[in-house]
N, C-alpha and C positions, 0 to 999 in steps of 0.2 A: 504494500500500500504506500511505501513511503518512496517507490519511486516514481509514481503515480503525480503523487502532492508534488516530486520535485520537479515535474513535467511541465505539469497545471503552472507553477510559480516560473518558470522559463519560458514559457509558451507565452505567458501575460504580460513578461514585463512590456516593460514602453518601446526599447528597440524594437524585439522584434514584432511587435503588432509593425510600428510602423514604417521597417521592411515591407513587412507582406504587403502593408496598400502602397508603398513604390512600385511595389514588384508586380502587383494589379492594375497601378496606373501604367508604370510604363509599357505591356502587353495592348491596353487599349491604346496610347497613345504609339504602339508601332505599328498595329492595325492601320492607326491615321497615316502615318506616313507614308505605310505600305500602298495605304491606297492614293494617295497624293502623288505618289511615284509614277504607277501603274496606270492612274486612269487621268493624270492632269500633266504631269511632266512628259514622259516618255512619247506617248502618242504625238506629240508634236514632232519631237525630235526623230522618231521614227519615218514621221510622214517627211520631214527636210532631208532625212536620209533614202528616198524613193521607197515607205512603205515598208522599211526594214522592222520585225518585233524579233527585238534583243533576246527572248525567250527562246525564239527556235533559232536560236545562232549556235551549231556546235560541228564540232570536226567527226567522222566517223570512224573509230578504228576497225571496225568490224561489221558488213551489211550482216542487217537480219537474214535467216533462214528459212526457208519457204518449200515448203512440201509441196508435191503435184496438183493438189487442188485449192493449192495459193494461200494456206493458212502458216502460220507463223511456227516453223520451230523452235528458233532460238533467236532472244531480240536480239538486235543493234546494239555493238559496243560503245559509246560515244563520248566524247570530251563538253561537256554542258557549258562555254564561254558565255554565253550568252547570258545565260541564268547567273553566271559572277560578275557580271556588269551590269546586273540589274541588281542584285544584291549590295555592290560595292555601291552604286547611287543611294540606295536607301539610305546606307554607312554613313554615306557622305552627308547626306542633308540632315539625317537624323544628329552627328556631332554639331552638322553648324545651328541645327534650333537649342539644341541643351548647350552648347556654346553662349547664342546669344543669349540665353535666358539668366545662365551662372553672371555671364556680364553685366544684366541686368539688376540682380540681385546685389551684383557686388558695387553697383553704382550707387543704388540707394542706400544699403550699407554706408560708405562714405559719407554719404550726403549728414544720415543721422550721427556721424559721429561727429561729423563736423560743428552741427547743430550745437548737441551736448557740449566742446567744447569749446563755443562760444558762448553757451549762456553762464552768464556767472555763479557760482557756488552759491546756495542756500546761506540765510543769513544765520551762526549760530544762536543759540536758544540764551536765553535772558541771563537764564543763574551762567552759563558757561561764560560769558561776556562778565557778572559779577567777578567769578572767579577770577578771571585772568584778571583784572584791574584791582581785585584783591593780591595776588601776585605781583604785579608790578608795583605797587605799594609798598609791598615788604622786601620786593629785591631795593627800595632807593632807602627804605632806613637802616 
């Protein structure tokens, strides 16, 4: 039972809950990307390159095998390039949005520190003010 309870008390703390909803967010937000790539960037650049899809871009080491009445016996060996330059874009815009975001984050950081260390120190509290004028009192006699 007690290593049940030491589960339960790891499993809750506050990191890793809030892993898991990174780990949830960023799944849904590579779905966005993924499909940002696939249905909004690419297709353009496909259509500038005469209709080219990156997908079916690959070298073949090995034709499929085809029996006499034209069914498949053994697929095509193939090198998938295509499918790693669609991948690799993903890569790429995915670093430059969590890029600009980290910069974003770390700009307004700045900003508030800046803030804070313009505005001036809290004024201290009465008796603390007493005291030290009590103190410089008896440092002059």
């Amino acid at each position: 039972m007690g290593m049940l309870k030491e589960f339960k008390e790891f499993a809750m703390k506050g990191n890793v809950v809030d892993m898991a909803v990174g780990v949830i967010i960023g799944g849904a937000f590579g779905k966005i990307v993924t499909s940002l790539v696939n249905d909004v960037i690419m297709p353009p650049i496909g259509l500038a390159l005469g209709g080219m899809n990156f997908r079916n871009l690959a070298v073949v080491l090995k034709e499929a095998e085809l029996d006499a009445a034209g069914e498949i016996i053994t697929n095509a060996v193939t090198i998938n390039y295509g499918m790693f330059i669609q991948n690799l874009v993903d890569f790429i815009i995915i670093a430059f949005v969590i890029f600009m975001t980290i910069k974003g984050i770390n700009k307004m950081k700045r900003k508030e520190e800046k803030k804070e260390a313009a505005a001036p120190p809290p004024a201290p509290p009465k008796s603390e003010v007493l005291l030290e004028e009590i103190r410089d009192l008896l440092k002059k006699q």
